[in-house]
C-alpha positions as CSV (number, residue, x, y, z in Angstrom):
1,X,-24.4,14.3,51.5
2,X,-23.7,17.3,54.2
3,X,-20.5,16.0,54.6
4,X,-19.6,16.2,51.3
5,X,-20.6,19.5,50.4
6,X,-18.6,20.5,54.0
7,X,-15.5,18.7,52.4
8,X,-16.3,20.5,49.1
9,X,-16.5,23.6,50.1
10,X,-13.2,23.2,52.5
11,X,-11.3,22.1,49.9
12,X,-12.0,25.4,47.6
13,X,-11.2,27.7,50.3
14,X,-8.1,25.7,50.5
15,X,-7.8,26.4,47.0
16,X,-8.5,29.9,47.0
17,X,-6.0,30.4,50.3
18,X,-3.3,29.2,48.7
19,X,-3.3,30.2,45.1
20,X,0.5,30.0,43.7
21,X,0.1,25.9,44.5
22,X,-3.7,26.2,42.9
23,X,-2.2,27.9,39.9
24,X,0.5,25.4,39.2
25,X,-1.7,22.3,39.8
26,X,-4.1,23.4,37.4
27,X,-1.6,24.3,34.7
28,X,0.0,21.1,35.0
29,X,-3.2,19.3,34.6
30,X,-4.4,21.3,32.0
31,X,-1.0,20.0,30.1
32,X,-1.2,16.6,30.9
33,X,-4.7,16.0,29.7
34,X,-4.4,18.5,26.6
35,X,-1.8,16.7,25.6
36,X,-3.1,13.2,25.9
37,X,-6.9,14.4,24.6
38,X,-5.0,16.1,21.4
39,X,-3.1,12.6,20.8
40,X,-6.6,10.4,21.2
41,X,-8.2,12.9,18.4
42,X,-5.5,11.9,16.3
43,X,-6.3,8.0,16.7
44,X,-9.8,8.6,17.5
45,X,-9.7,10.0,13.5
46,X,-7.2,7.5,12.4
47,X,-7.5,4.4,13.8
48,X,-11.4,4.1,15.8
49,X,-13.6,6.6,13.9
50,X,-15.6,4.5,10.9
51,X,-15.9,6.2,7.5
52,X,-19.4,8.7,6.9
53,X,-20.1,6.2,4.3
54,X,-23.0,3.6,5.1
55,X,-21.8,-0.1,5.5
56,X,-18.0,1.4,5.4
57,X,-16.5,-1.6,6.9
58,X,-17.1,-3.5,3.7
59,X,-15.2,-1.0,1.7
60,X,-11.6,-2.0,0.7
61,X,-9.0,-0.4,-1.0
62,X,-7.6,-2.8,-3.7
63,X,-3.2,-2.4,-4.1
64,X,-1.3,-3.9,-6.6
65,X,1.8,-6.1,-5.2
66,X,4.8,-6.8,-6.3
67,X,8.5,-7.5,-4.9
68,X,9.1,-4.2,-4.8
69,X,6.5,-2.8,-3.5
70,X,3.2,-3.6,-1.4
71,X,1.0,-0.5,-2.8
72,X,1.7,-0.1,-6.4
73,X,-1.4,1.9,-8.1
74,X,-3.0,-0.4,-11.2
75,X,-3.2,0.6,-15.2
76,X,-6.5,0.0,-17.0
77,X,-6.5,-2.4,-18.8
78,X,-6.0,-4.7,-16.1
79,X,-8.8,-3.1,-14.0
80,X,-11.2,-3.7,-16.3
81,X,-10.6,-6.8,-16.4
82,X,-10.7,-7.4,-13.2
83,X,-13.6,-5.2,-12.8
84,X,-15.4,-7.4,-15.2
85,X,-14.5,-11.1,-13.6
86,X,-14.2,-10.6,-10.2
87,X,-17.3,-12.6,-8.1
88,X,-17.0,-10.5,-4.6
89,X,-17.5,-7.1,-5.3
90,X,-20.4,-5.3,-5.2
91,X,-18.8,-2.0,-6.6
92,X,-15.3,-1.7,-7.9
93,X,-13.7,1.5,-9.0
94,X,-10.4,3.2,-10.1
95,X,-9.6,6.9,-9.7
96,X,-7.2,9.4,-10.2
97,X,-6.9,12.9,-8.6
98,X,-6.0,15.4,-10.9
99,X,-5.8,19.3,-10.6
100,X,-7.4,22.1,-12.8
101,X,-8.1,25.6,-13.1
102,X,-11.7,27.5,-12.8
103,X,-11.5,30.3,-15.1
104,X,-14.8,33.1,-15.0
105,X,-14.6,36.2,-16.9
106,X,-13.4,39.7,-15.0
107,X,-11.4,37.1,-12.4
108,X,-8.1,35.4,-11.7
109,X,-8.0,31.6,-12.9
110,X,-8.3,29.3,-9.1
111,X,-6.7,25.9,-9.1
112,X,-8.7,23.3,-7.9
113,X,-8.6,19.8,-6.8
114,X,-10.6,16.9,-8.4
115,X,-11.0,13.3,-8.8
116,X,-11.8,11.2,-11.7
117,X,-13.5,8.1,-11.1
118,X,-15.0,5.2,-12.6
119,X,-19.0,4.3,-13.2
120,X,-18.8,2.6,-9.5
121,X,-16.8,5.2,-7.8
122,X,-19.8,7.0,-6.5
123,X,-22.4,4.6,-6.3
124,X,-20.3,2.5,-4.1
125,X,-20.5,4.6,-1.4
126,X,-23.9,4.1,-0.9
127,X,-24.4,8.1,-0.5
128,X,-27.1,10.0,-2.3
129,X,-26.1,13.5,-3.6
130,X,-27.5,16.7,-1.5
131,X,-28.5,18.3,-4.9
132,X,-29.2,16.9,-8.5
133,X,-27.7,13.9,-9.5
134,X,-24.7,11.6,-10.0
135,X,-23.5,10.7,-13.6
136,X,-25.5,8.3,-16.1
137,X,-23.8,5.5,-17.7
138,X,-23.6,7.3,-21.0
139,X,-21.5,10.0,-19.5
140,X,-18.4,7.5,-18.9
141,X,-17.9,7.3,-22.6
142,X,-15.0,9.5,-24.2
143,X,-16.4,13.0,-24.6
144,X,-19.6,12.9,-23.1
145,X,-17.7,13.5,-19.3
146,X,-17.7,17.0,-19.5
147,X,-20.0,16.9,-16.5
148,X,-19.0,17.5,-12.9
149,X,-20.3,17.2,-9.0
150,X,-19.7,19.8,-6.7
151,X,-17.9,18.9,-3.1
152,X,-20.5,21.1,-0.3
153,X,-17.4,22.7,1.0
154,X,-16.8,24.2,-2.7
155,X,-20.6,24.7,-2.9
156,X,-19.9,26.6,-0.4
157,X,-17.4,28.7,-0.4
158,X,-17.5,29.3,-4.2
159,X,-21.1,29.5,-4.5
160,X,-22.5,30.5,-1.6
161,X,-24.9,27.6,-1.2
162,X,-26.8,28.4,-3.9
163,X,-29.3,26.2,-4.9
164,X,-28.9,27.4,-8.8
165,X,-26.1,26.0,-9.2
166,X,-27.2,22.9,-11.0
167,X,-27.1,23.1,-14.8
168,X,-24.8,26.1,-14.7
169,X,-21.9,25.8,-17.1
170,X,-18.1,26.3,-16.1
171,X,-15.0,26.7,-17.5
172,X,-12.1,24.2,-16.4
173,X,-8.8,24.2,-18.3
174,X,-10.9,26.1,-20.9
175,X,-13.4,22.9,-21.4
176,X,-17.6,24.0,-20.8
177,X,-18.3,21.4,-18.1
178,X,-21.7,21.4,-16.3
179,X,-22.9,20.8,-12.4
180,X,-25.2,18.2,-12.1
181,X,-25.1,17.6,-8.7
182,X,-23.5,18.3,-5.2
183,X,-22.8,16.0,-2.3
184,X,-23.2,16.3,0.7
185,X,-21.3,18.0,4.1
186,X,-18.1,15.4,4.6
187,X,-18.8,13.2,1.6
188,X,-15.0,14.3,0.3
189,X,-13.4,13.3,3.8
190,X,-9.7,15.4,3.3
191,X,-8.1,12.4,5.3
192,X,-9.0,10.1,3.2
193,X,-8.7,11.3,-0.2
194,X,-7.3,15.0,0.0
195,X,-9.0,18.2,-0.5
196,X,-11.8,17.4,-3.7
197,X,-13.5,20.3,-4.8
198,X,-15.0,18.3,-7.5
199,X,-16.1,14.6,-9.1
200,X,-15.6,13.9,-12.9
201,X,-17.0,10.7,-14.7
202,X,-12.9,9.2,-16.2
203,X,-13.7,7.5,-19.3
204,X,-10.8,5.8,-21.0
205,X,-10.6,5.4,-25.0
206,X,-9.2,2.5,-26.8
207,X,-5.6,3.4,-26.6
208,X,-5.6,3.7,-22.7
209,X,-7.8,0.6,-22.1
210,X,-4.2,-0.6,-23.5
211,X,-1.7,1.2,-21.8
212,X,0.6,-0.4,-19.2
213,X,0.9,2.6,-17.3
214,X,-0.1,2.5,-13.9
215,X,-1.5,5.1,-12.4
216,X,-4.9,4.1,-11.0
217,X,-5.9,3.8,-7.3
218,X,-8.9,1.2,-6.4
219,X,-10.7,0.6,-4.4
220,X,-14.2,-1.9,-3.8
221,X,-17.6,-2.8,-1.9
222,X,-17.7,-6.2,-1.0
223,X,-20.9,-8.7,-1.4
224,X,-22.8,-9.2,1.4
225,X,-21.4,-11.9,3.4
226,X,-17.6,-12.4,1.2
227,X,-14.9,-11.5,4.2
228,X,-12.0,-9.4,3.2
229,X,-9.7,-12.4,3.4
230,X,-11.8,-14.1,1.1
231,X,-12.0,-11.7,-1.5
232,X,-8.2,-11.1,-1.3
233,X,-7.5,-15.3,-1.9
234,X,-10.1,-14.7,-5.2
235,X,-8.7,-11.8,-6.3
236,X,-5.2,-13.0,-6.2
237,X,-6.4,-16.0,-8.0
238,X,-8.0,-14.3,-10.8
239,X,-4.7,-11.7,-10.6
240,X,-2.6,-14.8,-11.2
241,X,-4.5,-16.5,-14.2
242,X,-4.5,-12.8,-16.3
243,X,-0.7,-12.8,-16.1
244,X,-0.9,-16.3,-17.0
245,X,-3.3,-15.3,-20.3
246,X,-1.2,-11.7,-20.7
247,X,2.2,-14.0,-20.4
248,X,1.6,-17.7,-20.6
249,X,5.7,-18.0,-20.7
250,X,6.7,-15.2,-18.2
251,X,6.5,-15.0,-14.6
252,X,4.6,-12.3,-13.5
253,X,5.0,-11.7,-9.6
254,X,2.6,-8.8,-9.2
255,X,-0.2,-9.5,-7.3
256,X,-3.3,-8.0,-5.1
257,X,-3.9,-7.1,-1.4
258,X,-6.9,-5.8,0.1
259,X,-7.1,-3.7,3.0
260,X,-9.9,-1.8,5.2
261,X,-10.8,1.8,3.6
262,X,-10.4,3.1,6.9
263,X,-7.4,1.3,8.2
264,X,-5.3,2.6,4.7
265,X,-5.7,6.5,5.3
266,X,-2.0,5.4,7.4
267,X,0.4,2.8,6.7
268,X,1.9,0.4,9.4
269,X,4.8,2.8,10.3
270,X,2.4,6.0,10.9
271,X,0.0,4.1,13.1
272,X,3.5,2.4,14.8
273,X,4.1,6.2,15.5
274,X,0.6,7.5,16.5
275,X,1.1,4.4,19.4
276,X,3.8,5.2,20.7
277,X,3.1,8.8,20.8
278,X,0.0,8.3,22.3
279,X,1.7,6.3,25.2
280,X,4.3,9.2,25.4
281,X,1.9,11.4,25.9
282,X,0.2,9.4,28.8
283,X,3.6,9.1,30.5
284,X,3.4,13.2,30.4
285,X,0.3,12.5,32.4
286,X,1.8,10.7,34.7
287,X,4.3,13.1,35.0
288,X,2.1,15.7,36.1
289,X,0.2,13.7,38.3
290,X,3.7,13.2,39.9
291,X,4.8,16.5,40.3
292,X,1.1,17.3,41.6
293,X,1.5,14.8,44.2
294,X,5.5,16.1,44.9
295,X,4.2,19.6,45.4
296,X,1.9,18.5,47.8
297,X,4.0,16.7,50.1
298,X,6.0,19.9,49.9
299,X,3.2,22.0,51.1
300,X,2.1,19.5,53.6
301,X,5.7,19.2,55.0
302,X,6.0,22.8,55.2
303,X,2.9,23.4,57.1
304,X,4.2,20.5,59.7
305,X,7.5,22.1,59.9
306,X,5.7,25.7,61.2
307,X,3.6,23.9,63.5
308,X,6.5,22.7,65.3
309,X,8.2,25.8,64.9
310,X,5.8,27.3,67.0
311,X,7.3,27.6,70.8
312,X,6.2,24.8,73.4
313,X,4.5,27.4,76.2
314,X,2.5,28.7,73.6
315,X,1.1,25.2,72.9
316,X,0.7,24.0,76.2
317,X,-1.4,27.5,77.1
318,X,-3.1,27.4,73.8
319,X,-4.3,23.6,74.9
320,X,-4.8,25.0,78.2
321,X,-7.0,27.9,77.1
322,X,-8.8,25.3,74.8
323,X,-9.7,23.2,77.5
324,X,-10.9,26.0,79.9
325,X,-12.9,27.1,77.0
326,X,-14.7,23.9,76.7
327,X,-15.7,23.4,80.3
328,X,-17.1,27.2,81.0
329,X,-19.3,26.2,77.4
330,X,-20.4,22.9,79.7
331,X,-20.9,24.5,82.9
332,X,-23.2,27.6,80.9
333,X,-25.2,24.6,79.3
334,X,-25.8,22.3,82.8
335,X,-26.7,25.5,84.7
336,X,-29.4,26.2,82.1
337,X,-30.6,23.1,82.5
């Protein structure tokens, strides 16, 4: 242990004695690694982090297929229907973000950001709100949705966490809607679903249980136990035989695919890209550690090439001088003896 402290401390005198070659070490470090630490928050986020949802790994997000395309969005009528046959989810939801305007009396309308989702939207996140409640079943029907959940980043900012702020009444698009509830700190997840300053109950009415359009993103909680493959072979079974029932003599190619919550915030391409600039960005590492070790050998050779610069009398009567020194230090200790 004394010996490494000695070496320790040697080597930060080193340091300190020659700071131009301290100060350029360090910075290329400190670039090498702040590179490479910035690029693993970036997969760490994308790629490894799980979801702040409980049980997230059995939460899929539900595309529609199709020649064309592998993540078409889905219209209503044909996620109800699957909604209402399917045997291996849990929860299964459709949503839509939309934007509106907050409008209060003596201020300037603010947009914000919300999202419209299904009965099962937030109950299939397993997450209890921080204040008041989520929606009741009643409030999915056409014209009773005038009802709303507050994001906490919203809470706070707009509100100022005030508690209070359930059962107050706002005005969106110039609709009366009321709080009910607030969720908790990183419930909206930006990533995943942009910024959400707010949750609304979407109802649909007969006409748009009928529509074709698509315009519906879903997503699902699988059953205890069903694997995501085999919820994708049922679902693309039960996909085919309502084509078959919508359009017993048409071919319908569309489809369904399901894929991890978490692993869809990027597509293959971006996570291609966060790869290979992750390994870029060890190669800088390496780099650094290579001009490190460069500058080094440098400084090394330069201190060789003095010492040889140095004039061969003065070496041999600095050895000499050496050597007297040594034996008048063992001559003083025998005579004390």
């Amino acid at each position: 242990m004394t010996s490494l402290l000695q070496d320790v401390r040697y080597g930060f005198r080193m340091l300190l004695k020659h700071k131009g070659f301290t100060v350029v070490a360090t910075l290329t470090l400190a670039l090498g690694i702040g590179v490479n630490t910035a690029m693993f928050s970036v997969l760490n986020t994308f790629l490894f982090r799980s979801l702040p949802y409980p049980g997230s790994s059995q939460l899929v997000r539900i595309f529609r297929t199709s020649p064309h395309s592998q993540s078409w969005p889905h219209n209503p009528g044909n996620f109800l229907i699957q909604h209402e046959r399917n045997t291996v989810f849990e929860k299964m939801a459709a949503y839509v973000p939309f934007s509106s305007h907050l409008v209060e009396q003596g201020q300037a309308a603010e947009r914000l950001s919300g999202l419209a989702g299904t009965a099962d939207f937030l109950p299939a996140f397993g997450v209890a709100p921080a204040l008041g409640r989520l929606f009741n079943p009643e409030e999915f029907e056409p014209g009773a949705d005038n009802v709303i959940v507050l994001s906490d980043r919203f809470w706070q900012k707009h509100f100022g966490g005030d508690e209070s702020v359930v059962g107050r009444k706002l005005q969106l698009d110039g609709v009366t809607v009321s709080v009910v509830g607030v969720m908790p700190p990183g419930f909206d997840h930006p990533i995943l679903w942009g910024r959400v300053d707010f949750w609304q109950p979407l109802a649909f009415d007969a006409e748009q249980k009928k529509t074709t359009a698509n315009y519906l993103q879903s997503f699902a909680r699988l059953k205890p136990g069903v694997s995501i493959k085999q919820a994708e072979q049922s679902m693309v079974g039960l996909v085919a035989n309502i084509n078959k029932e919508k359009s017993p003599n048409t071919s319908n190619p569309d489809s369904v695919r399901l894929e991890l919550l978490q692993r869809s915030i990027s597509d293959d391409i971006g996570r291609k890209v966060m790869w290979f600039t992750f390994g870029l960005a060890g190669f800088v590492l390496l780099i650094a550690c290579a001009n490190i070790a460069n500058l080094q050998l440098v400084r090394t050779a330069h201190v060789h090439a003095n010492s040889l610069s140095v004039p061969h009398w003065a070496r041999v009567d600095s050895a000499y001088y050496d050597n007297r020194s040594r034996k008048a230090s063992w001559s003083r200790l025998l005579v004390g003896c």
